[in-house]
C-alpha positions as CSV (number, residue, x, y, z in Angstrom):
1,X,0.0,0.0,0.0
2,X,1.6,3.1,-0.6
3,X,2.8,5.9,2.5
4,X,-0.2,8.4,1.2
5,X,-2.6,5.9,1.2
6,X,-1.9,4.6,4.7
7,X,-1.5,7.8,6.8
8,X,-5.3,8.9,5.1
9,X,-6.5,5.3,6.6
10,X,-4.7,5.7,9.8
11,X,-6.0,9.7,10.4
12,X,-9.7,8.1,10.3
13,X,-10.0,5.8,13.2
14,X,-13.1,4.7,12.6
15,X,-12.1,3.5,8.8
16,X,-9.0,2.1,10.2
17,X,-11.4,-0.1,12.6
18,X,-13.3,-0.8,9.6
19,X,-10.4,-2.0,7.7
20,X,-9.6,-4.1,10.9
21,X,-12.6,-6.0,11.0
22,X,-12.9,-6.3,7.0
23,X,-9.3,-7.3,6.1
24,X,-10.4,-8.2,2.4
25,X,-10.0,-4.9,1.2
26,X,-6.1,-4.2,2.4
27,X,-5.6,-6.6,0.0
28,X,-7.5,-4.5,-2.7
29,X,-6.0,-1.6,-1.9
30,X,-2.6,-3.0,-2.3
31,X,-2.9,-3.9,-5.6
32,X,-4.6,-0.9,-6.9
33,X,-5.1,2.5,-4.6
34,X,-8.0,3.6,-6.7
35,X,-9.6,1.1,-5.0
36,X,-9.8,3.6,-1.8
37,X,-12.9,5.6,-3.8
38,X,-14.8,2.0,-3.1
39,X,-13.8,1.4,0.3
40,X,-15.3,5.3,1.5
41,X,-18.3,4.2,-0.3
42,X,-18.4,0.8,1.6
43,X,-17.5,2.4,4.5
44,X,-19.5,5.2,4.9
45,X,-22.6,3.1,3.9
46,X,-22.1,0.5,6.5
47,X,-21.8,3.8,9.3
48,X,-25.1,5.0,7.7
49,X,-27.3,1.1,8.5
50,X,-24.9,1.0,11.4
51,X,-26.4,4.3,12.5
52,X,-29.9,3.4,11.0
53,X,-29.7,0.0,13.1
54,X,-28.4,1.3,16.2
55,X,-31.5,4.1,16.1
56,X,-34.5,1.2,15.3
57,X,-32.9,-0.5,18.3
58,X,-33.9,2.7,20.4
59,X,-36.6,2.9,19.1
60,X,-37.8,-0.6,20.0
61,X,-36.4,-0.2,23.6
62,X,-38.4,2.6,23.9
63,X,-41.4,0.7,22.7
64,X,-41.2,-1.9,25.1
65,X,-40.8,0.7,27.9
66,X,-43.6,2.2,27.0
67,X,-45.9,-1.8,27.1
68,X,-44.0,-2.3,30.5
69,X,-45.2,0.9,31.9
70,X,-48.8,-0.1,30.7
71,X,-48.5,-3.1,32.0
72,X,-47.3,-2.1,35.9
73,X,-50.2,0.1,35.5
């Protein structure tokens, strides 16, 4: 991977946990560094149903608060 290419990954933690946890694509960017357009596509539309997920899952806990509360009632 070249230097340029690695200090932009390593400045974003969150990518650089990405790239952690989805090792396939060092080995993309190795062999060709226009492959980093892809992975900030990938990337930011796994933080977008990450933060999609993580606010239905509020939502739901909140539901069910709501039926408990009814319930104690």
């Amino acid at each position: 991977m070249e230097l340029e290419l690695l200090l932009q990954v390593e400045k974003d933690v969150k990518l650089h946990e990405y790239l952690y946890t989805h090792s396939m694509w060092y080995r993309l960017l190795n062999r060709d560094s226009k492959n980093y357009t892809l992975l900030e596509k990938e990337f930011k539309a796994f933080k977008h149903q990450n933060t999609m997920n993580k606010v239905n899952d509020t939502i739901d806990n909140i539901e069910l608060l709501t039926n408990v509360i009814k319930m104690v009632e």
